[in-house]
Kinemage of the C-alpha trace (Angstrom):
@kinemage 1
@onewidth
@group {chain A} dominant
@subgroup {mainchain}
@vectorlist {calphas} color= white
{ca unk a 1} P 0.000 0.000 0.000
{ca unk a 2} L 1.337 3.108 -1.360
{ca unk a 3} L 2.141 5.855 1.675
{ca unk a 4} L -0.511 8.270 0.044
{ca unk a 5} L -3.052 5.957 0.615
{ca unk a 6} L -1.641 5.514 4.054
{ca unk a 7} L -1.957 9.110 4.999
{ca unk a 8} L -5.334 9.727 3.640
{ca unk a 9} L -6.740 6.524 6.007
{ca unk a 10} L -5.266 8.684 8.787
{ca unk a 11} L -6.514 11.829 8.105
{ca unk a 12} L -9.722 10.471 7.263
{ca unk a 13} L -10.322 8.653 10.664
{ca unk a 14} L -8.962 11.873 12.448
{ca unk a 15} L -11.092 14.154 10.891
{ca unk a 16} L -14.073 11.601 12.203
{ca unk a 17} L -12.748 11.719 15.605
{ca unk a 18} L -12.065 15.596 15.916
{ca unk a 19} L -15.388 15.862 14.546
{ca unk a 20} L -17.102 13.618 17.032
{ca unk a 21} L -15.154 15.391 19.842
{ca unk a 22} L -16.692 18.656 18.235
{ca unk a 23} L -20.365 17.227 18.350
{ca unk a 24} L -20.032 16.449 21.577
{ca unk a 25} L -18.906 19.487 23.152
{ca unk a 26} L -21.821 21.399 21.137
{ca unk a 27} L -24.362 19.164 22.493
{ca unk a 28} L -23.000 19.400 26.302
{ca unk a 29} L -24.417 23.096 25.834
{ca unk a 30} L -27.777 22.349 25.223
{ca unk a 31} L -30.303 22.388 28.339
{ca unk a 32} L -33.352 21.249 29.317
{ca unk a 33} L -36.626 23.309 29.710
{ca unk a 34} L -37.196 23.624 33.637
{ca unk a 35} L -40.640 22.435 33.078
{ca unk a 36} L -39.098 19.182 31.200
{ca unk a 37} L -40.662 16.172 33.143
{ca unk a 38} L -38.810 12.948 32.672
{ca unk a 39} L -41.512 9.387 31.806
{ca unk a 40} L -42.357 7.663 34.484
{ca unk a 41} L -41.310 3.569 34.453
{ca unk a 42} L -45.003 3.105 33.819
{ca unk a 43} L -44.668 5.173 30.837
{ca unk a 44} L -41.571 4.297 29.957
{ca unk a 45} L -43.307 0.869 29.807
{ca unk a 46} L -46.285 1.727 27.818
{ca unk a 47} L -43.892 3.598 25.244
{ca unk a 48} L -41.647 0.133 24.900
{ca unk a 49} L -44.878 -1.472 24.359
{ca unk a 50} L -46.318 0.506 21.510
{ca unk a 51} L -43.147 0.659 20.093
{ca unk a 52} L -42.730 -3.317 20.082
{ca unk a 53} L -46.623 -3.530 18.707
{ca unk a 54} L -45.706 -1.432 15.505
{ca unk a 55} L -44.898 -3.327 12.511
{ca unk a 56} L -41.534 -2.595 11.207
{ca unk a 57} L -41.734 0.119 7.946
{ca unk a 58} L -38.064 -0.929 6.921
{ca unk a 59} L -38.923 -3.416 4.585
């Protein structure tokens, strides 16, 4: 394998980790609305259960 290719490969998966690093530290920013209520297990539950009663769209 020619070095070329060898340094492309590597600046390819940096540029994925400097951009996931990036992402991340945008997201930490965000916050939540103070009137943000997280489910309950119960609805938590009901959620998981609606979700596993929906046929699949993928194929």
């Amino acid at each position: 394998m020619s070095t070329l290719w060898i340094v492309l490969i590597v600046l390819l998966v940096l540029g994925v980790v400097v951009g996931n690093v990036m992402l991340l530290k945008s997201s930490a920013r965000f916050k939540l609305p103070k009137d943000y209520v997280p489910p309950s297990k119960e609805e938590k539950a009901e959620i998981e259960k609606k979700e596993k009663d929906k046929p699949s769209s993928f194929f």
